[in-house]
Legacy VTK file of the C-alpha trace (Angstrom):
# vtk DataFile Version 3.0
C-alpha trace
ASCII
DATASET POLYDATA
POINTS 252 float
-78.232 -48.196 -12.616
-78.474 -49.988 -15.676
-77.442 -48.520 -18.866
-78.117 -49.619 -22.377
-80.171 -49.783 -25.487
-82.882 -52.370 -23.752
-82.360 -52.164 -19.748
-85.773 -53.691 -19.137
-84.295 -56.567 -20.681
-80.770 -56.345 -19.122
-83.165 -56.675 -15.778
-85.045 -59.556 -16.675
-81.936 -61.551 -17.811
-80.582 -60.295 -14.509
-83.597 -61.114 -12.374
-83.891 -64.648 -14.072
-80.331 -66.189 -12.753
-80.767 -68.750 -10.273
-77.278 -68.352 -9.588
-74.008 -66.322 -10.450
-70.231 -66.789 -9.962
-71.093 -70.000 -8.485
-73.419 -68.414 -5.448
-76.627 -69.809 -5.763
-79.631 -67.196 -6.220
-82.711 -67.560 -4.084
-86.210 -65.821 -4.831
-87.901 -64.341 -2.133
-91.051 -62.370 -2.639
-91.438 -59.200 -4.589
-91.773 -56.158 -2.878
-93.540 -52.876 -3.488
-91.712 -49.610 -2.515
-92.934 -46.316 -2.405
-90.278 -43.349 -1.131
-91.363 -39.944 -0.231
-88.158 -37.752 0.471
-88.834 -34.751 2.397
-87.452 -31.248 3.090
-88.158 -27.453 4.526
-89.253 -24.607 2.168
-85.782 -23.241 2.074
-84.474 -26.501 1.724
-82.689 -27.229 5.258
-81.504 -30.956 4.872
-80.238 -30.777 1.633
-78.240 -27.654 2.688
-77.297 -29.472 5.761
-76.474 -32.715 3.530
-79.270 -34.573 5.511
-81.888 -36.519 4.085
-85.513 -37.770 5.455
-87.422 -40.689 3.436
-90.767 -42.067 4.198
-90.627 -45.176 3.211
-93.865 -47.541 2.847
-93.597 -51.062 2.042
-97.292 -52.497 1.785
-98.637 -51.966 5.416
-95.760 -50.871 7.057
-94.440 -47.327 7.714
-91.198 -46.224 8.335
-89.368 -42.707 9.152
-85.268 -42.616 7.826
-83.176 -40.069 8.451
-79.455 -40.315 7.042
-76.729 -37.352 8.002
-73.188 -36.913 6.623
-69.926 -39.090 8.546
-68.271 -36.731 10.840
-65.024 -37.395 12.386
-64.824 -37.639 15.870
-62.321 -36.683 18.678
-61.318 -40.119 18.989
-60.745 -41.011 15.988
-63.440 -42.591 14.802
-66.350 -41.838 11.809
-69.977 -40.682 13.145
-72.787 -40.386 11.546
-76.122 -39.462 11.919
-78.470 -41.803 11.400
-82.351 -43.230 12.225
-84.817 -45.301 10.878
-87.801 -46.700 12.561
-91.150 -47.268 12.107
-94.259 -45.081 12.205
-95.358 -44.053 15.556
-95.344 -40.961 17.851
-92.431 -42.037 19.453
-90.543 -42.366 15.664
-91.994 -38.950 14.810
-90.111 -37.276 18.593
-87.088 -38.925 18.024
-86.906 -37.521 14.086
-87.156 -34.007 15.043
-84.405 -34.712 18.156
-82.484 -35.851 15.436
-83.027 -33.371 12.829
-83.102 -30.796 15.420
-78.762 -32.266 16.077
-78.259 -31.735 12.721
-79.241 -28.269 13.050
-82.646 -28.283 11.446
-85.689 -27.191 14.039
-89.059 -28.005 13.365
-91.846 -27.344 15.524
-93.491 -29.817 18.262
-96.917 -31.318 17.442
-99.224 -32.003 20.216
-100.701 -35.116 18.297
-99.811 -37.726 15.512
-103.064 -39.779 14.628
-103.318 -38.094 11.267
-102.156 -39.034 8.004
-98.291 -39.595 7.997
-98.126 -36.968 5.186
-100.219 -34.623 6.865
-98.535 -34.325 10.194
-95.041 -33.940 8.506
-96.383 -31.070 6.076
-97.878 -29.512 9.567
-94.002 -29.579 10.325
-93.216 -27.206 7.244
-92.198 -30.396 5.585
-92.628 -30.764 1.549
-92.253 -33.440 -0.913
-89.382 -33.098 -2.645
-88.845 -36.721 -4.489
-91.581 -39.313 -5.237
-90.426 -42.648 -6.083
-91.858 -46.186 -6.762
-89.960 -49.044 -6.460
-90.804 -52.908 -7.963
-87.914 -54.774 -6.377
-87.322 -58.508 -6.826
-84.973 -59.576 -3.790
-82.781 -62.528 -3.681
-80.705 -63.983 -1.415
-77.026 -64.836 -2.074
-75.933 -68.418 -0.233
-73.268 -70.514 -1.011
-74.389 -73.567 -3.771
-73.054 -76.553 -1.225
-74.377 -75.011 1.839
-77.101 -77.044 2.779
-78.240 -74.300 5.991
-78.685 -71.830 3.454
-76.846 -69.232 5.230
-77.316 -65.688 3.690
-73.810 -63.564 2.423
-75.843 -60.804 0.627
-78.912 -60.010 -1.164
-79.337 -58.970 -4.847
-82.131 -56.898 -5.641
-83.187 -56.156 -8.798
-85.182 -52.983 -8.834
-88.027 -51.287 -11.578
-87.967 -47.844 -10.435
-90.629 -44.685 -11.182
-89.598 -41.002 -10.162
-92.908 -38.538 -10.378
-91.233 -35.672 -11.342
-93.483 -31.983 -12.444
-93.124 -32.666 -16.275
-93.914 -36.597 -15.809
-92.571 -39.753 -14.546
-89.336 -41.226 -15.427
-88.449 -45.041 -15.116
-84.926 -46.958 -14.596
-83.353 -49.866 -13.816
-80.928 -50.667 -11.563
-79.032 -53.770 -9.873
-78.372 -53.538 -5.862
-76.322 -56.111 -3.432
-76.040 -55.617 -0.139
-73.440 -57.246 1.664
-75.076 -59.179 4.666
-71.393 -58.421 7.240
-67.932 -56.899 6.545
-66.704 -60.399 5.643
-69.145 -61.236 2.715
-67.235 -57.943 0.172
-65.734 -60.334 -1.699
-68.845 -62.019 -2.630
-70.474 -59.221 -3.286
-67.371 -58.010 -5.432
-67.277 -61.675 -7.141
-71.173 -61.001 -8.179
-70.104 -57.993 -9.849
-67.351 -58.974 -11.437
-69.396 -61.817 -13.451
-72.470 -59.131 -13.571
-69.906 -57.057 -15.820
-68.596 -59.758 -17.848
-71.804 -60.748 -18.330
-73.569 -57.822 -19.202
-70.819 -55.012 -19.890
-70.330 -55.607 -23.226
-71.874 -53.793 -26.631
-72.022 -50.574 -24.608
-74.396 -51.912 -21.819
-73.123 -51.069 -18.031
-74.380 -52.307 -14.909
-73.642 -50.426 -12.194
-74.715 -51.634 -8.500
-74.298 -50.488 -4.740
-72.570 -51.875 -2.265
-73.810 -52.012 1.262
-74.452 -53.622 4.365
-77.658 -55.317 5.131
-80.075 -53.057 7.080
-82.883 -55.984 7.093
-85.442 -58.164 5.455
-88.380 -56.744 3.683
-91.263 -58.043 2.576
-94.409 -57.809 0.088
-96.064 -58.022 -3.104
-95.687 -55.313 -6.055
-98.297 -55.192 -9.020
-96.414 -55.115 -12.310
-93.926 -52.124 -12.755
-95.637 -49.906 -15.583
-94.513 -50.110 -19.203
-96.088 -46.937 -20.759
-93.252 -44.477 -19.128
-90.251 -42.756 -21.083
-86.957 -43.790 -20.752
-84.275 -42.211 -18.258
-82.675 -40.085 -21.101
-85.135 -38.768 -23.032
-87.110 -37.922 -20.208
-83.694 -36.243 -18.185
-83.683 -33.961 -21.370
-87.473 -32.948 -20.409
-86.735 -32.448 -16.923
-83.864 -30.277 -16.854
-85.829 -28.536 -14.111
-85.572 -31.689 -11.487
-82.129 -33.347 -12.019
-81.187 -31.474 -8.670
-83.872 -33.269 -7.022
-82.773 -36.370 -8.704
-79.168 -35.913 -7.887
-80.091 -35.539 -3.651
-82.286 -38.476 -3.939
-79.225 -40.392 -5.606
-76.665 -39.174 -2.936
-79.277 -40.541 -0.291
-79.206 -44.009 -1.939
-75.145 -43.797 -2.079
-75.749 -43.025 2.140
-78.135 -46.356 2.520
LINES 1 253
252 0 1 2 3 4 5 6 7 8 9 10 11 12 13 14 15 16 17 18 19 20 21 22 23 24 25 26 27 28 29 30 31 32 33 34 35 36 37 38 39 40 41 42 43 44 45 46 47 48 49 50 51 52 53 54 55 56 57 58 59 60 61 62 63 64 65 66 67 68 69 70 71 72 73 74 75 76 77 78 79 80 81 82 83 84 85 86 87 88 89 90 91 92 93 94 95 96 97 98 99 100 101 102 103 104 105 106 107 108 109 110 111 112 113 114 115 116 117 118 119 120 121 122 123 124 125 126 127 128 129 130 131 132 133 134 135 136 137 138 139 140 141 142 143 144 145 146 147 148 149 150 151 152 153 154 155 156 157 158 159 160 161 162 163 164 165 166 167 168 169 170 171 172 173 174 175 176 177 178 179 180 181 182 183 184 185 186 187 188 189 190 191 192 193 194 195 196 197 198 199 200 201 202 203 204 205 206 207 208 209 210 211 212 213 214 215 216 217 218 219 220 221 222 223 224 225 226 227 228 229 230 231 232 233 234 235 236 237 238 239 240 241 242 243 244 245 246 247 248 249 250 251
């Protein structure tokens, strides 16, 4: 997230590099995000430190369901984890998955509603409403001529709908495209801090691996909406609902 006195600034500055610690910066098209995350009544996932997001991104659908690591026998780190797109197949394989993480919901006998609709008919709720205006680029070497991508930079506009209002921020994401590109990914940050950590402005951004391309076009992010801290003091009601839709996007 980016903090400081003009972060809609500190993101254009950001969003207008064409490159950065000598990786070149390359535009691809902007993309329009809308999140819905989703939980039971009683609140099952978040007890159960599992989180369901339906995700639209123009056209497309898609179902995401992210779990906690859990060791295994061997050794090794497990964790539970799905994302596909909308279908009736998708919408089985949720509830199998949901259903291993200990949280039943019923079987449907149909699912040519609304995508909303049918998960609601599963005792499903709303819990977090967020738009997204993200502005994507990808992270290539300036003397490779192939163009070959090491990570993506996204710079993201984003609108939580919370009871008392909506609540806008800003915030700076690279995704590592394998294991081997971390130290681009940690050179970007480096020169993201020197460049913009200074006269108490921070830029924080995630690290992660590369789940996969998306694409679209997002109408201007709105400029009438309060800024995060103000509006945190108004909503003193929703910063748990805030805080489980931040420890999702720590999971992505």
């Amino acid at each position: 997230m980016i903090a400081a006195r003009d972060p809609a600034l500190v993101a254009e500055r950001v969003a207008a590099l064409s490159s950065i610690a000598g990786y070149r910066l390359r535009p691809m098209a902007p993309q329009p995000i809308h999140d819905r995350y989703l939980d039971t009544a009683q609140r099952a996932l978040a007890a159960g430190g599992v989180a369901l997001r339906f995700r639209t991104i123009d056209h497309e659908r898609f179902l995401t369901v992210k779990g906690p690591s859990r060791r295994t026998a061997w050794g090794t780190a497990e964790r539970l984890e799905f994302e596909a797109g909308w279908s009736a197949e998708s919408l089985r394989r949720m509830i199998d998955v949901l259903h291993r993480a200990g949280v039943t919901l019923p079987r449907i006998s149909g699912s040519t509603g609304a995508p909303l609709e049918i998960l609601r008919a599963l005792g499903l709720d709303v819990v977090q409403d967020r738009h997204t205006h993200r502005r994507p680029r990808r992270v290539t070497r300036a003397d490779d001529p192939r163009g070959a991508v090491l990570a993506e930079l996204a710079v993201d506009a984003v609108v939580y709908r919370l009871e008392v209002g909506r609540v806008r921020l800003y915030q700076i994401e690279i995704e590592a495209a394998s294991a081997g590109a971390a130290p681009v990914v940690r050179a970007i940050l480096d020169r993201l801090a020197a460049q913009y950590g200074g006269q108490g402005e921070t830029v924080a951004a995630a690290l992660r691996l590369l789940d996969r391309p998306q694409a679209g076009a997002a109408p201007p992010a709105p400029n009438d909406l309060p800024d995060l801290p103000d509006a945190l003091r108004r909503a003193a009601s929703e910063i748990e609902s805030l805080r489980r839709v931040a420890k999702f996007a720590r999971k992505s």
